[in-house]
C-alpha positions in Angstrom: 75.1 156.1 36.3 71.7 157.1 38.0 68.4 154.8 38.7 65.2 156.4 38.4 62.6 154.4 39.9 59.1 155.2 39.3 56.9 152.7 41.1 53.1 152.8 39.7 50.4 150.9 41.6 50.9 147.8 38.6 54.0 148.8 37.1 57.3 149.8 38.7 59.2 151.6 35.2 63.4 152.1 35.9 65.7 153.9 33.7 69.3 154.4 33.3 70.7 157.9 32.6 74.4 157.8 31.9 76.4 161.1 32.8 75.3 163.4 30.1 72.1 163.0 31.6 70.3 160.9 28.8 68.0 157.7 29.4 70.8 155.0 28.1 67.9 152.1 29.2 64.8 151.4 30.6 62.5 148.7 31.5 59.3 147.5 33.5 59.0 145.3 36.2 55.6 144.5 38.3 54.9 146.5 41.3 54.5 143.7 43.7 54.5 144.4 47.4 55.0 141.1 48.5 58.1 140.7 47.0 61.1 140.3 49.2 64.4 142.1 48.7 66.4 139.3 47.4 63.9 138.8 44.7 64.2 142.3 43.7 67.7 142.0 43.8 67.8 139.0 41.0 65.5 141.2 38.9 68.0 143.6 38.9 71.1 141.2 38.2 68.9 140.0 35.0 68.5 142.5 33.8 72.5 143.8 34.3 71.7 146.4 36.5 74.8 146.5 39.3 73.9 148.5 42.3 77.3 149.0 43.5 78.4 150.8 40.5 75.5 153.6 40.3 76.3 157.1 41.7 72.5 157.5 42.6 68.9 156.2 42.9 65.9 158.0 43.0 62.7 156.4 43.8 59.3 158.1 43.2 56.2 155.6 44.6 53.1 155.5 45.2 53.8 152.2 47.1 54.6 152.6 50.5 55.6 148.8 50.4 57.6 148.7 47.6 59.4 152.0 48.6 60.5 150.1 52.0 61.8 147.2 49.8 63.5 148.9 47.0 65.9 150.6 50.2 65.8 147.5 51.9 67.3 146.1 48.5 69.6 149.0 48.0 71.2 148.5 50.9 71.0 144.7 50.9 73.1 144.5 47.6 75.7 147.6 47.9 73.5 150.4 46.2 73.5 154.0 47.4 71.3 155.6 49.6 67.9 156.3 47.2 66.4 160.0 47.2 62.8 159.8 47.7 60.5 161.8 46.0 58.2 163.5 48.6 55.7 166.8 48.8 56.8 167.1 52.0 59.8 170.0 52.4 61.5 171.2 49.5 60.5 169.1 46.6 61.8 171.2 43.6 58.9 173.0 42.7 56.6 175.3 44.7 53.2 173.0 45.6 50.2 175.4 45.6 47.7 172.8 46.7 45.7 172.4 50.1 47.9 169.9 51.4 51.3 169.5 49.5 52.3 166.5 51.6 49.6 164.2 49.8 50.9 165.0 46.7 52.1 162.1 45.0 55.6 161.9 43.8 54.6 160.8 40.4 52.5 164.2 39.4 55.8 166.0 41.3 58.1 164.4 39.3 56.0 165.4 35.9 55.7 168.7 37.0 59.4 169.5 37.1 60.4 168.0 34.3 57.8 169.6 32.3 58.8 172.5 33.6 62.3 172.1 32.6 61.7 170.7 29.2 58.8 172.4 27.8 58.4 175.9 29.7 55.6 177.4 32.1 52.9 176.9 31.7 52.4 173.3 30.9 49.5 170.6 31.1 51.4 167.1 31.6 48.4 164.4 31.0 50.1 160.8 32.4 48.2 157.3 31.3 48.6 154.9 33.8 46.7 152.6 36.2 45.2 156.3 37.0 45.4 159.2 34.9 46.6 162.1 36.1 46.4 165.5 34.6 49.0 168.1 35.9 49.2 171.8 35.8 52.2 174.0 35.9 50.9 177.8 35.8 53.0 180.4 34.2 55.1 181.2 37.0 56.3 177.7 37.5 53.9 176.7 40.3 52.7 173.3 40.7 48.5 174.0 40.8 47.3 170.5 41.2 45.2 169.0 38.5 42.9 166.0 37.9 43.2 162.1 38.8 40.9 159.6 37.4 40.7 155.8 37.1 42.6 154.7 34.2 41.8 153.2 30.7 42.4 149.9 31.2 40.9 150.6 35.4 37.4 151.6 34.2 37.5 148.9 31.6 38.5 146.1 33.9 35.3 147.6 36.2 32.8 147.6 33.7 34.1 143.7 32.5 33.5 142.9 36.3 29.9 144.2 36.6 28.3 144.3 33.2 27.9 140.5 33.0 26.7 140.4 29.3 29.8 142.5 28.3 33.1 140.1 28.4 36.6 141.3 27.7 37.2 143.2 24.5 40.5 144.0 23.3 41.0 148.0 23.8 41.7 148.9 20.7 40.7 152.4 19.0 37.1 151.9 16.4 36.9 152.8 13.4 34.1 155.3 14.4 32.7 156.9 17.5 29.1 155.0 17.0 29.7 151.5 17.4 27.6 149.2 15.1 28.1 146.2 17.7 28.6 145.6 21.3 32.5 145.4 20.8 32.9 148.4 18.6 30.4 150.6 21.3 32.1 149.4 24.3 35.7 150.6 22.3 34.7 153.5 21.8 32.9 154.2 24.7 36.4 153.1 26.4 39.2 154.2 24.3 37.7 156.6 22.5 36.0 158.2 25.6 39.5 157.9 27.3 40.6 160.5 24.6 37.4 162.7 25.0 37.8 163.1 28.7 40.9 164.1 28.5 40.3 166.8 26.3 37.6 167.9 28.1 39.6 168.4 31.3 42.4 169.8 29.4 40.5 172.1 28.1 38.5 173.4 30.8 42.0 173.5 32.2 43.1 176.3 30.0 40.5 178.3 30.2 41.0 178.5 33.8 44.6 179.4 33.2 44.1 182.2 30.4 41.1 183.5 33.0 43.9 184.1 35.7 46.5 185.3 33.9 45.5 186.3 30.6 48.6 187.4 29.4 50.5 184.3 29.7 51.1 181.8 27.3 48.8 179.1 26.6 50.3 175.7 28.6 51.7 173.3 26.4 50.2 169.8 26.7 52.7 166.7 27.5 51.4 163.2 27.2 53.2 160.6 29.3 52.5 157.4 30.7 52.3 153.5 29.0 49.6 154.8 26.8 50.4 158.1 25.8 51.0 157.5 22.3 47.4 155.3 22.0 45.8 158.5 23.1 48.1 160.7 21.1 47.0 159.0 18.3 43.5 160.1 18.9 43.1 163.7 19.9 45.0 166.4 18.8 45.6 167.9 22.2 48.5 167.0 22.8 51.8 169.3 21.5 54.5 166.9 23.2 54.7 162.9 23.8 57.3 162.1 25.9 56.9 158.6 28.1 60.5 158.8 30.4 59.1 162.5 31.1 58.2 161.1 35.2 61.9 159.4 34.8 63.7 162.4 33.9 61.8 164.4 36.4 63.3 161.4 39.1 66.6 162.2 37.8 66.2 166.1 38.0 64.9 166.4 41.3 68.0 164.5 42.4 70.3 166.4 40.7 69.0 169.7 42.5 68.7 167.7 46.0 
């Protein structure tokens, strides 16, 4: 059995791939840096994972903190020496970015697996806490991409400052023009969520086919907690596939 640990700044998402290589489980825990190894450890127990018996962990963060504690942990309750996801040295994929150390393991992770599952070129669009766009060229190259604040981020910000706007469930509208505060702040949210990234996506392959216009155009991956909320709203996506940073965790190990 392998771990794949993806550690998000407010959600930490594991899965279990047995030895065919398929997810046989996953779940979600908080990302909490102040929690202590032994804490983790319990976690772990409930939910019947048994460190000793895994042939591998792989760990992709973009928590400094909690990556110190998941190998503290690891090592703590019998578990095997985690690979860490890293832009720094050979990562899997070739990182032609200005600095390839500051990419974050996440986007690396989504790269290779989208690379492996769907082909080159390829558009991975993850919803998180952030959202990150990331772009695969035709030759298999990692290009870089787009990272903006999140959904639930942005609405969260505009909750804190807009004091005559309180908290609205974000949920799609029936229509783009709102006929009340709640429906215009949905879809000024949600909605706009959707719109941006189609925008990016599409300036994005434009880019691509004015490179190299004899490649294929990229085919676009949604990942992330609310990839299929957005899938359900734009038709730019070709692919859904939320355990796409996993399997890119457990590919990247593999090829170690």
């Amino acid at each position: 059995m392998f771990l794949a640990v993806d550690v998000g700044n407010t959600q930490t998402k594991l899965g279990l791939f047995d030895e065919a290589g398929q997810v046989r489980d996953s779940c979600r825990l908080d990302s909490d840096p102040s929690m202590q190894p032994d804490e983790l450890l319990r976690l772990l127990e409930e939910r019947e994972i048994a460190l000793p018996s895994l042939g591998g962990v792989g760990i992709a963060s973009v928590v400094p903190a909690i990556t110190s504690l998941w190998t503290a942990a690891l090592e703590r309750g019998g578990g095997p020496s985690p690979a860490i996801v890293s832009g720094e040295g050979a990562c899997g994929i070739e990182l032609l970015v200005d600095n390839p150390a500051g990419v974050g393991p996440d986007r690396i992770a989504n790269a290779v697996a989208a690379r492996e599952a769907y082909g080159s070129p390829a558009i991975v669009v993850d919803f998180g806490t952030a959202t990150n766009i990331e772009v695969v060229d035709a030759a298999g190259a990692f290009r870089g991409g787009a990272i903006m604040p999140g959904m639930v981020t942005s609405a969260e910000a505009l909750f804190a400052r807009a004091a005559r706007i309180s908290d609205i469930p974000l949920e799609a509208p029936d229509a783009a023009i709102g006929a009340s505060t709640e429906a215009a702040v949905q879809s000024g949210v949600v909605l706009g969520a959707a719109a941006q990234a189609e925008g990016l996506v599409e300036r994005m392959r434009r880019e691509l086919a004015e490179e190299n216009p004899e490649a294929p155009a990229p085919r676009v991956i949604a990942t992330g907690g609310l990839a299929r909320l957005m899938a359900s709203l734009t038709d730019v996506f070709d692919v859904i596939d939320p355990e796409l940073t996993l399997r890119g965790i457990y590919q990247l190990w593999l090829s170690r």
